[in-house]
C-alpha positions as CSV (number, residue, x, y, z in Angstrom):
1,X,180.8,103.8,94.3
2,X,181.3,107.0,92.8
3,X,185.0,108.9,93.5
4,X,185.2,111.4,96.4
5,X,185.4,115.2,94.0
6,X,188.3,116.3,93.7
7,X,189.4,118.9,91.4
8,X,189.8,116.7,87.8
9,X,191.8,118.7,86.2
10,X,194.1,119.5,88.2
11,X,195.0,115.8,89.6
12,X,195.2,115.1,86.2
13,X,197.8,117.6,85.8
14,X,199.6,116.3,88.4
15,X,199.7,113.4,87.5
16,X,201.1,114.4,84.0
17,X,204.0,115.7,85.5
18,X,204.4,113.0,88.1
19,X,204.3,115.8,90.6
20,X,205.8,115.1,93.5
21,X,204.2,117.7,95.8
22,X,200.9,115.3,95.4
23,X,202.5,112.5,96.5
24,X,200.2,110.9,99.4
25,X,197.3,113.5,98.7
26,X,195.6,111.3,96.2
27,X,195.5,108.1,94.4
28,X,194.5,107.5,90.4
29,X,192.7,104.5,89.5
30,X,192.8,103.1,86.1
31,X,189.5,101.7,85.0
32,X,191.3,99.8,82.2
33,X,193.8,98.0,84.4
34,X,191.7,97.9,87.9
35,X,194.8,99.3,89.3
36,X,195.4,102.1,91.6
37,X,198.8,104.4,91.5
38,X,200.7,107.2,93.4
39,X,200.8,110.6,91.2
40,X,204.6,109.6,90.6
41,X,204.1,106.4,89.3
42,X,206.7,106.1,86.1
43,X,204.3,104.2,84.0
44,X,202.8,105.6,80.8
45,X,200.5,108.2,81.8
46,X,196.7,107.0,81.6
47,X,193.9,108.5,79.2
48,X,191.9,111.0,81.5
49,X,188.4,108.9,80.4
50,X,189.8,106.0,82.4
51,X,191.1,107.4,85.1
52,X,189.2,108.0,88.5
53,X,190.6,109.6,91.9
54,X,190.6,109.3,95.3
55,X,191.4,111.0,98.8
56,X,192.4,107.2,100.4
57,X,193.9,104.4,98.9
58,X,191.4,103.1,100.8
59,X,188.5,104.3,99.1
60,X,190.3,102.9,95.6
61,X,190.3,99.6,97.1
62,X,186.8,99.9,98.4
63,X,185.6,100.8,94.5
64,X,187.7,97.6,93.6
65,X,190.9,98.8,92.4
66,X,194.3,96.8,93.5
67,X,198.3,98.7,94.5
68,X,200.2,99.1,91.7
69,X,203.4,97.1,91.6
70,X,205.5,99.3,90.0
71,X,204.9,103.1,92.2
72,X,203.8,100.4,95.6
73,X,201.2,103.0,97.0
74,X,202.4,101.8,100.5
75,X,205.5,104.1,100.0
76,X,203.8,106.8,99.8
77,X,203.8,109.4,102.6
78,X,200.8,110.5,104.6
79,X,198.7,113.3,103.6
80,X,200.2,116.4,105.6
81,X,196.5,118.7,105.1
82,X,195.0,116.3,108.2
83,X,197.4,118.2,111.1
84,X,197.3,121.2,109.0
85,X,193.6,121.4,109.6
86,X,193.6,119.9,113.1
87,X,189.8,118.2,112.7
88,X,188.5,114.6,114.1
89,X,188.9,112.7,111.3
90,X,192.9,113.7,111.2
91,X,192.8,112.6,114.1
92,X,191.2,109.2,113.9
93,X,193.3,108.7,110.6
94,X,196.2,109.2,113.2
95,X,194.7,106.7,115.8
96,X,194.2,103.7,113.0
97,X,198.2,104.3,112.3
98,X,198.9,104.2,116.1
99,X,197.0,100.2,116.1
100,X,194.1,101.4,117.8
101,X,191.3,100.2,115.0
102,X,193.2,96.7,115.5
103,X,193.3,96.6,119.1
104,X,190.0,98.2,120.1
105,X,187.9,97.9,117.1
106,X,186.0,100.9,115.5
107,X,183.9,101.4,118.9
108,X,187.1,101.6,120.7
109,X,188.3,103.8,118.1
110,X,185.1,106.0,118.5
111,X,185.2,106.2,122.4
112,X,188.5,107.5,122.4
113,X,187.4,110.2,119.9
114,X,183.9,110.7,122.3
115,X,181.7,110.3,119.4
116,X,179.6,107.9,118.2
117,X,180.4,105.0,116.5
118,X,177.6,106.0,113.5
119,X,178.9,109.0,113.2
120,X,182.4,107.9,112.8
121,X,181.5,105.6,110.1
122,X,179.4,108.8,108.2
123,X,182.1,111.2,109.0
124,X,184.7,108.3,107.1
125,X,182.3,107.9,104.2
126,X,181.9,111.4,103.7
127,X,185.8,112.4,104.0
128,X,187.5,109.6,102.4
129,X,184.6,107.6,100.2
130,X,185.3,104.3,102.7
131,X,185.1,103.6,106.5
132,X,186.9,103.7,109.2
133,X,187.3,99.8,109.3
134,X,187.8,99.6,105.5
135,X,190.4,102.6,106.3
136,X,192.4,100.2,109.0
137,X,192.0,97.2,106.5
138,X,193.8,99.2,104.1
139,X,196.6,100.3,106.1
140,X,196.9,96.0,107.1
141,X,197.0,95.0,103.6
142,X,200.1,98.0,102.5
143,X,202.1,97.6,105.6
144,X,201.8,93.3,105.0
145,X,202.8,94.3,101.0
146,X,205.7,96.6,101.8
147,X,207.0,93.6,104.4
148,X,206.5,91.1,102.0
149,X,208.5,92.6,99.4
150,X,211.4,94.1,101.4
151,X,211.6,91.9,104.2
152,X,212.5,88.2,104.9
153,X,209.9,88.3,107.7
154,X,208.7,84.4,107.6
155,X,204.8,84.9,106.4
156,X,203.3,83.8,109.5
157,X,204.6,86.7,111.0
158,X,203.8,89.3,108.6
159,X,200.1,88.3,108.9
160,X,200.4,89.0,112.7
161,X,202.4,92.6,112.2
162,X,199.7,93.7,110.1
163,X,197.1,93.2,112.5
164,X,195.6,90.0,111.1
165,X,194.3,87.0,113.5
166,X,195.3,84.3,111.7
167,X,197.3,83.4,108.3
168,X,194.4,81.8,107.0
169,X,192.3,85.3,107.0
170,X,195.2,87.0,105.7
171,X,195.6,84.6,102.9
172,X,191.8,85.4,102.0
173,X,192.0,88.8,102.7
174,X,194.9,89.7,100.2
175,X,193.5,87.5,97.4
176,X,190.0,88.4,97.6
177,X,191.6,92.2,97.8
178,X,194.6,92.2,95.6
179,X,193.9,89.2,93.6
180,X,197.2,87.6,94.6
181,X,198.4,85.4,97.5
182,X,201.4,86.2,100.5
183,X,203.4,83.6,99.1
184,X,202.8,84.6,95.6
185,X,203.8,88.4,96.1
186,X,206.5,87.2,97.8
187,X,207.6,84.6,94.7
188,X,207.8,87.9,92.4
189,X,209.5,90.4,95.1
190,X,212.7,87.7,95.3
191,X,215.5,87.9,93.9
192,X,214.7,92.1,93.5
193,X,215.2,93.5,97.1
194,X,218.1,96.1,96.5
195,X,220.8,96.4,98.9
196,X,219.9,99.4,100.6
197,X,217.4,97.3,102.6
198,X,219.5,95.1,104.4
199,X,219.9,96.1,107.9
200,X,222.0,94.9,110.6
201,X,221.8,91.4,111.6
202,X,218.7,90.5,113.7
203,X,216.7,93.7,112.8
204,X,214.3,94.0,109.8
205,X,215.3,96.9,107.6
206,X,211.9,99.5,105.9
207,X,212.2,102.5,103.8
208,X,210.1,105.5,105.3
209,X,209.3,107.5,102.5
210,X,209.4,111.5,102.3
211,X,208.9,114.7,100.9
212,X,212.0,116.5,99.3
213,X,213.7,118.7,100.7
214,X,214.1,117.2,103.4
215,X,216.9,118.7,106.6
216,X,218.3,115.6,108.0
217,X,221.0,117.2,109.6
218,X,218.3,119.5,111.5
219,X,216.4,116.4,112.8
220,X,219.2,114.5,113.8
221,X,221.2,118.0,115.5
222,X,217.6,118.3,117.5
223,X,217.4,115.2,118.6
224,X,221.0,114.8,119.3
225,X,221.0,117.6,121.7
226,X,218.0,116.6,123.4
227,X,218.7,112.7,123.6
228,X,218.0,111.3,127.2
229,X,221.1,109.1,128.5
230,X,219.9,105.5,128.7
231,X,217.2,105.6,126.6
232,X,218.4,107.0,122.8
233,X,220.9,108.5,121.2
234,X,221.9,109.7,118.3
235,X,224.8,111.5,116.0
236,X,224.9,113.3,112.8
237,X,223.9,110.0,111.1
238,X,221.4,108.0,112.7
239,X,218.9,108.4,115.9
240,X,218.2,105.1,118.1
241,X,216.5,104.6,120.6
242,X,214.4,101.7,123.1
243,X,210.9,100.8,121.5
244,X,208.4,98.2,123.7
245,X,210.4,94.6,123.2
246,X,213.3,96.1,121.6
247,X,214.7,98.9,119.7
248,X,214.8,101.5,116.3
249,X,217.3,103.1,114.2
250,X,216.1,105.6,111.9
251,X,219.0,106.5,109.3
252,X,218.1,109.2,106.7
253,X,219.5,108.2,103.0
254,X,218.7,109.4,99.6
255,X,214.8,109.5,98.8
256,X,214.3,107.6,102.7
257,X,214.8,107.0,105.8
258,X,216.1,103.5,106.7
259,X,214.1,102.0,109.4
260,X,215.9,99.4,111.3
261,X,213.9,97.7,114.1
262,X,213.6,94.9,116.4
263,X,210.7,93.4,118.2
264,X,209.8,90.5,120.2
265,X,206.2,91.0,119.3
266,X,206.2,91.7,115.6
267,X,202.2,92.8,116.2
268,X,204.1,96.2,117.4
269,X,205.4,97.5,113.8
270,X,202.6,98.7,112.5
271,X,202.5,101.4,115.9
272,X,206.3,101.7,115.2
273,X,206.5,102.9,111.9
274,X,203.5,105.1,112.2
275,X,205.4,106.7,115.4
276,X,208.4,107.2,113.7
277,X,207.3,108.7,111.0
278,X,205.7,111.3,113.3
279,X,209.3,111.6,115.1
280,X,210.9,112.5,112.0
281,X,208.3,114.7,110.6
282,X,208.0,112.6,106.9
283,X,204.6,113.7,106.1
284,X,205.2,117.6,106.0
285,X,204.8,120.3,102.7
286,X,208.1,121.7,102.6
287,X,207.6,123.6,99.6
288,X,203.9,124.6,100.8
289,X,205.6,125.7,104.7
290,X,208.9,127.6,102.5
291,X,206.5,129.2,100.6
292,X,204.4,130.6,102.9
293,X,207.0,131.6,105.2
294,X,209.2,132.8,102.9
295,X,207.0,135.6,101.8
296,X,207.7,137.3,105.4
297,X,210.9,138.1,107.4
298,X,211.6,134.6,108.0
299,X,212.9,134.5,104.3
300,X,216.7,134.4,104.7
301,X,216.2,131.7,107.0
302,X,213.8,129.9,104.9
303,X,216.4,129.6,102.1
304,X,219.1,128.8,104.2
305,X,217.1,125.6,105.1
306,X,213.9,124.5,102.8
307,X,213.3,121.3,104.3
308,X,213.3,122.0,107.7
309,X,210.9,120.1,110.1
310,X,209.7,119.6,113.4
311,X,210.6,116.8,115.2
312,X,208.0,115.0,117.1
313,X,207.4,112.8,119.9
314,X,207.5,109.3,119.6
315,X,204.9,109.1,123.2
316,X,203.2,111.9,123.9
317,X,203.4,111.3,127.5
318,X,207.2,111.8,127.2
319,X,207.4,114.6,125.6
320,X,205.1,116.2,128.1
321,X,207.6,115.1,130.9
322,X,210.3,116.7,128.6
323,X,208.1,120.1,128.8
324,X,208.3,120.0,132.5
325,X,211.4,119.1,133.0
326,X,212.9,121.2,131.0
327,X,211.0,124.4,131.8
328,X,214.1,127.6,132.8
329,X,216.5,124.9,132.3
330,X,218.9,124.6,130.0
331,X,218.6,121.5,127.2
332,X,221.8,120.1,128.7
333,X,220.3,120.0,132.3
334,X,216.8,118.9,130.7
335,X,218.9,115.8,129.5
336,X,220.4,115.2,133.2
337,X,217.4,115.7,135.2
338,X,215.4,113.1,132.7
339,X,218.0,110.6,132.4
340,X,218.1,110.1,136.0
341,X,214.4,110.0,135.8
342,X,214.3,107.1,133.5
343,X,216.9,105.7,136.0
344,X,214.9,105.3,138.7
345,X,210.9,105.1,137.2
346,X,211.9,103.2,133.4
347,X,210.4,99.6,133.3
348,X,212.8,97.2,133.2
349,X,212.9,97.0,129.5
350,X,214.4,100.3,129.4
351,X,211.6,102.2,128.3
352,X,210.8,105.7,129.4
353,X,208.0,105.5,132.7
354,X,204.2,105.3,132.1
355,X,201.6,107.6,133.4
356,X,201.2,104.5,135.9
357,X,204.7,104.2,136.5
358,X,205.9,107.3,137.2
359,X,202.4,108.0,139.5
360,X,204.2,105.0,141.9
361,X,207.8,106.3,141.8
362,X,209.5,108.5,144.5
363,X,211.3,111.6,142.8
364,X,212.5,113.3,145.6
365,X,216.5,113.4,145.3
366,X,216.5,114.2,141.6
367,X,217.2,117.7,141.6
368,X,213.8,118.5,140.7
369,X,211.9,121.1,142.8
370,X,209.1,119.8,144.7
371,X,206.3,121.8,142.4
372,X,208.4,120.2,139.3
373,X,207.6,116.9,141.3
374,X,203.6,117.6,142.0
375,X,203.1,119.0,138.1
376,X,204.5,115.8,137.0
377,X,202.2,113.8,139.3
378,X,199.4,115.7,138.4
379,X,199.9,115.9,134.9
380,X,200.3,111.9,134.7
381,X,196.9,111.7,136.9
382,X,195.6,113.3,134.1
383,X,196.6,110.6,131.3
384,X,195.7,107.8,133.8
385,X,192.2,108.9,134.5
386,X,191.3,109.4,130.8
387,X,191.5,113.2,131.2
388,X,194.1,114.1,128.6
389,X,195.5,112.0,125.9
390,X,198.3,112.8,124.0
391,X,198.6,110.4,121.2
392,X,196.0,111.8,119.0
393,X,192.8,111.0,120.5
394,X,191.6,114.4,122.1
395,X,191.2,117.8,119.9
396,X,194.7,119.9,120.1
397,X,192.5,122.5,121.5
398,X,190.9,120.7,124.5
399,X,194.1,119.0,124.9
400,X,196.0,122.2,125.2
401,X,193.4,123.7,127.7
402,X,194.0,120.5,129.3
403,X,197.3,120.8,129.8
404,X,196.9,124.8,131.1
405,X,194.7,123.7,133.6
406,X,197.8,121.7,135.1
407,X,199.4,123.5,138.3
408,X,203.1,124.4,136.7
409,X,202.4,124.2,133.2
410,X,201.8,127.3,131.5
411,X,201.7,129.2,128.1
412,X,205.2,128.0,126.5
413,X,205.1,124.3,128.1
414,X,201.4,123.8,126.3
415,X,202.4,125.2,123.2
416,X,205.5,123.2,123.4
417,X,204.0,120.0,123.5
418,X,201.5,121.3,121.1
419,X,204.3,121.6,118.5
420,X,205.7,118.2,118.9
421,X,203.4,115.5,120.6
422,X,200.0,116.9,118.9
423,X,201.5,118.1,115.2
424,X,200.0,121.2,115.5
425,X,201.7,122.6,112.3
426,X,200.7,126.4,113.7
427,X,201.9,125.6,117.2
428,X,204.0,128.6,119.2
429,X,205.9,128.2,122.4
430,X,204.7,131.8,123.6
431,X,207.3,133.4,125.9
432,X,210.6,131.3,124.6
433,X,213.4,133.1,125.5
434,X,215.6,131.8,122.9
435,X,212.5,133.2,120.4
436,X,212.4,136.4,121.6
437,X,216.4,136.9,121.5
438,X,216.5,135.6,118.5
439,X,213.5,137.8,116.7
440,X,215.2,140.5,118.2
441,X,218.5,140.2,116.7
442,X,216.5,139.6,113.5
443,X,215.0,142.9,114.4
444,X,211.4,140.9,114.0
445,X,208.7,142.8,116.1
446,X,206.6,140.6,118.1
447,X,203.1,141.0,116.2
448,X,204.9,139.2,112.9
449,X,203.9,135.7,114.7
450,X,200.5,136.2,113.1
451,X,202.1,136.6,109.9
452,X,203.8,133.2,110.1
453,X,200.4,131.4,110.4
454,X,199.2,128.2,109.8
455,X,203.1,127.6,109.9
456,X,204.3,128.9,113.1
457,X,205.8,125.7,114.0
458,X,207.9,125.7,111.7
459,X,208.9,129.7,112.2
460,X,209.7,128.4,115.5
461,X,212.3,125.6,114.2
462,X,214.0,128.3,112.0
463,X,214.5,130.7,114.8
464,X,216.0,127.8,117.0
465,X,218.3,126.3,114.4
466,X,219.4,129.6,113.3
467,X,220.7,130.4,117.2
């Protein structure tokens, strides 16, 4: 198979400089070694007749190429130009991450995009130079070498976190594919874990790579203020939270984040990671969004804070809720009206309520309003019927006109959940209050949102955090 084009020169360049920026965007294959590195990789830098590159690692393994040891392309964070540009195959990309290829197969994975199966499969070839279920492969086989190495994770289980059925497949998958057993990969990883991946007793500790800058104290100051009693918390070091069959930490440190989780089903880390990484926004252009943005008024905010991001949702359903909830209320009173919420409709695990779950339970005597109470009905309705998903599945577009359609929810509410549960990087809560005091101080006319785009999102964040 021939490499997807990309411009040659140019990733060679890169690559040359072990440009960071590229990180996640492409892959170089070396046709000398049959190996496959990140554009950072430390080792001596190739000839540019034997090297080859690709979109997905994916469609490097699918030409025959294996990880490289040394750079571990399973590091690497996700290419940010999918959300950028919003299409299907973003979104099915998204989907795989989320488990969905694994537990539904690549028809499952088509219905919930409401195309064909065929098509999916051309659209993957196309895009990415491999298929959707050479795509989901992949993403087994990385997640499977990054717990291997960093992890004490007993080998049985690993197979069974990365989505395989049994050992015995996983054992043939990885050799036939990487040319090396579990057990083997493991035997070389020993003895070479550092220390910053030991977690707390009980929970397995991964690194969740990102792009520099990166505003930790931002995330965390977000997510602090907006934590929901009960069910996370967080401080100006680490965020936690309830996960199905156990729990997260997510602890930013230098060059990572520090994942610390427990499970009772380790078939759940895959979904975990992928969620988190969405939470904590790791797959943004920081230097691509200051750039832009600092080119218009936003600039003195801009430099103030060059890695900003935009938190995200960990369930799309619950951030929704958190629209509602906390619509011409104060983030303070949001917190109080949802923690009594997942009081009375969280499962008994902890977790925040299902479409299904809150559908059943009585609201009345929460201090919402009685509309409050029929736009959350209706608005789960929605998710249980099939009407609206907000994990990935449905085109930010429809989703959004979806959401409009809802009795209670308007302009600001849509484009808030916009922002955070669909990673719509050019998202805008229209009608914010705090926006409009703030672009006001700022002496920002109204009409210099346009100016802000594909990056309005992250125009938003500025104006919030610099309230």
């Amino acid at each position: 198979m021939s490499p997807l084009e990309l411009d040659f020169d140019s990733c060679y360049r890169a690559v040359s400089a072990r440009d960071a920026r590229f990180d996640g965007r492409f892959y170089t294959a070396v046709t000398t070694t049959g190996i496959y590195c990140r554009p950072i990789c430390p080792a001596r830098t190739p000839s540019s007749r034997n090297v080859r590159f690709y979109r997905h690692a994916a469609s490097a393994e699918a030409a025959g190429f294996r990880p490289c040891k040394r750079c571990r392309p399973e590091l690497s964070p996700g290419d940010p130009g999918w959300d950028q540009r919003g299409e299907l195959i973003g979104r099915a990309l998204r989907l795989i991450d989320d488990g969905a290829a694994d537990e539904q197969g690549v028809a499952g994975l088509a219905r919930r995009l409401h195309i064909t199966e065929r098509h999916l499969h051309r659209l993957f070839v196309a895009e990415l130079g491999a298929g959707p279920l050479a795509v989901a492969r992949t993403k087994r086989l990385l997640l499977a070498k990054q717990l291997l190495t960093e992890t004490g994770l007993p080998v049985t289980d690993v197979a069974f976190a990365a989505g395989f059925g049994s050992v015995r497949q996983f054992n043939a998958t990885m050799r036939e594919t990487y040319g090396f057993t579990p057990s083997e990969l493991r035997a070389t990883a020993a003895g070479r874990r550092p220390d910053s991946l030991t977690g707390p007793a009980g929970a397995l500790r991964l690194r969740l790579h990102r792009r520099e800058p990166y505003d930790a104290d931002g995330v965390l100051a977000f997510l602090a203020a907006r934590a929901i009693p009960g069910l996370e918390s967080a401080d100006g070091t680490s965020y936690t939270r309830a996960v199905p069959g156990g729990t997260i930490t997510l602890t930013p440190l230098p060059g990572h984040v520090a994942l610390d989780v427990t499970v009772a089903d380790t078939r759940q880390l895959a979904r975990v990671v992928a969620r988190c990484r969405r939470l904590l926004d790791l797959d943004a252009d920081p230097e691509a969004i200051s750039e832009a943005l600092g080119r218009t008024s936003l600039r003195p905010l801009v430099a103030a804070r060059p890695g900003l991001r935009v938190p995200g949702a960990f369930d799309g359903f619950e951030l929704a809720v958190r629209a509602v909830v906390g619509q011409q209320v104060s983030v303070a009173g949001a917190r109080t009206l949802l923690g009594r919420i997942v009081a009375r409709a969280a499962a008994p695990d902890g977790l925040f309520p299902t479409p299904d779950r809150l559908l059943e339970t009585d609201l009345t005597g929460l201090g919402l309003t009685g509309r409050r109470v029929a736009t959350l009905k209706d608005l789960a309705a929605r998710l249980v019927e099939g009407r609206l998903d907000l994990d990935g599945g449905q085109d930010p577009a429809e989703a959004v006109a979806e959401l409009l359609d809802v009795p209670g929810i308007g302009p600001w509410t849509a484009g808030y959940v916009a922002l955070r549960a669909l990673r719509d990087p050019d998202a805008w809560p229209a009608g914010d209050l705090v926006l409009r005091k703030r672009m006001a101080a700022l002496g920002i006319p109204d009409d210099e949102t346009e100016r802000w785009r594909p990056w309005r999102a992250y125009a938003a964040l500025h104006l919030w955090s610099s309230s």
